[in-house]
C-alpha positions in Angstrom: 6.6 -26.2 -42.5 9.7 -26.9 -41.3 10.6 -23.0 -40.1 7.8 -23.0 -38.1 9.1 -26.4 -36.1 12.3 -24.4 -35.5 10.3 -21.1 -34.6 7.8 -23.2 -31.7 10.0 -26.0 -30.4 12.5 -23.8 -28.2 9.0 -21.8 -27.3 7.2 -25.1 -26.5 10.8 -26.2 -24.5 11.1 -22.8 -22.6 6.9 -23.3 -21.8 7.5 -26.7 -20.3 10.7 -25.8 -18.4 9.1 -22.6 -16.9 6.0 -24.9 -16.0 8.2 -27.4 -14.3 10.6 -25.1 -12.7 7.3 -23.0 -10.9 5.1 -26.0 -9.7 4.8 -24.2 -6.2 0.6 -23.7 -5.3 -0.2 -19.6 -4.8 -3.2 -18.7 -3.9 -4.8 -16.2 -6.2 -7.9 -14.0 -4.9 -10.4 -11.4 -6.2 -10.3 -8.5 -3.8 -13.9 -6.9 -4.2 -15.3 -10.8 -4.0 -14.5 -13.8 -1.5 -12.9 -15.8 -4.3 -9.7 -17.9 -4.2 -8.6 -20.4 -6.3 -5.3 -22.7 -5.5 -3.2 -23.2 -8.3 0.6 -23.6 -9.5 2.3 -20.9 -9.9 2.9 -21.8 -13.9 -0.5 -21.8 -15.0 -1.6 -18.4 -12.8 1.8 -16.6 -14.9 0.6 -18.8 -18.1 -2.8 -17.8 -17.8 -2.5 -14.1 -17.6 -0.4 -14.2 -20.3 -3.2 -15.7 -22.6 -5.5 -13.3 -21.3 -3.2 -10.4 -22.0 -2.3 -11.9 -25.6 -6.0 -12.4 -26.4 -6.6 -8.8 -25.2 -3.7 -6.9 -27.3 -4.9 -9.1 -30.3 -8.5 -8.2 -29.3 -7.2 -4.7 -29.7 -5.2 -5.1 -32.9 -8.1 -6.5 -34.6 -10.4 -3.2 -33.8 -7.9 -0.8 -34.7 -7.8 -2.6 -38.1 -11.8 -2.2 -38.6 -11.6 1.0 -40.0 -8.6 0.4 -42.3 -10.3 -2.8 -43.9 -13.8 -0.6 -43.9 -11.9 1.6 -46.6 -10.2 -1.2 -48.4 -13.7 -2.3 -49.1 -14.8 0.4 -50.6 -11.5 1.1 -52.8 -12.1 -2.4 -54.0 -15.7 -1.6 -54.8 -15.0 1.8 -56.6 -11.8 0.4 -58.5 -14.2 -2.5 -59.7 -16.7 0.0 -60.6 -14.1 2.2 -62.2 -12.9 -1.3 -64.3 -16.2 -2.0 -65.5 -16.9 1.5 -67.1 -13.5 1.3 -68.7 -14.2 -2.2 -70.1 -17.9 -0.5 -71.1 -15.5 2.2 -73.0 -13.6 0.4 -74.7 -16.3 -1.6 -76.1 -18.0 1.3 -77.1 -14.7 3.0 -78.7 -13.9 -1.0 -80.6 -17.7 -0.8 -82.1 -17.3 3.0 -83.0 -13.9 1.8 -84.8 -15.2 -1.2 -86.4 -18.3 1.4 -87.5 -16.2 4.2 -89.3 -13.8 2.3 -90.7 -16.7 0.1 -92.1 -18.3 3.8 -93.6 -14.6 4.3 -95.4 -15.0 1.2 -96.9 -18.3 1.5 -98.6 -18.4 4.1 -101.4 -20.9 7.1 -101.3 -23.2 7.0 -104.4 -22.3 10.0 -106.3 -19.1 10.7 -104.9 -17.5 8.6 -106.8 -14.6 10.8 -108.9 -14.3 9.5 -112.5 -11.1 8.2 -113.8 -8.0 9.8 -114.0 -7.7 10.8 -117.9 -4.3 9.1 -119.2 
């Protein structure tokens, strides 16, 4: 908790300073359209920058579709993959348990008589 106090306060101290130090009004239009809108300089700079964050994370986040798409289906085939090993083994522990279960138990007439002293 306390890293990220360290990490934001000089950010949240530089975003403050910069907002006081550019308090002048611009005027910021749309060229195709008769818009204008009066504001401070801070929040026009402050608000592209947003828009330009949200955009590059925008970005990010589609590039990583395709990459998460196949970690999906890796997960799905190794759980497949898991379950027909676990399937296996039970099968292998019941054959086990089975033959060793035959050695046990003495075929009738296969018995050999005893040794002659």
């Amino acid at each position: 908790m306390s890293w990220r106090l360290v990490l934001l306060a000089p950010l949240a101290l530089l975003l403050v300073l910069f907002g006081l130090s550019n308090r002048h009004v611009v005027a910021l239009k749309l060229w195709p359209f008769d818009l204008e809108w009066d504001t401070p300089l801070a929040v026009a700079v402050l608000l592209v920058a947003a828009l330009a964050f949200l955009l590059g994370a925008g970005i990010a986040w589609a590039s990583s579709l395709p990459h998460r798409r196949r970690a999906r289906q890796m997960a799905a085939a190794a759980n497949l993959l898991e379950a027909e090993v676990n399937e296996l083994k039970g099968q292998l522990a019941t054959a086990t348990l089975a033959s060793s279960a035959a050695a046990e138990m003495p075929v009738a007439g296969t018995a050999l008589p005893p040794p002659a002293a």
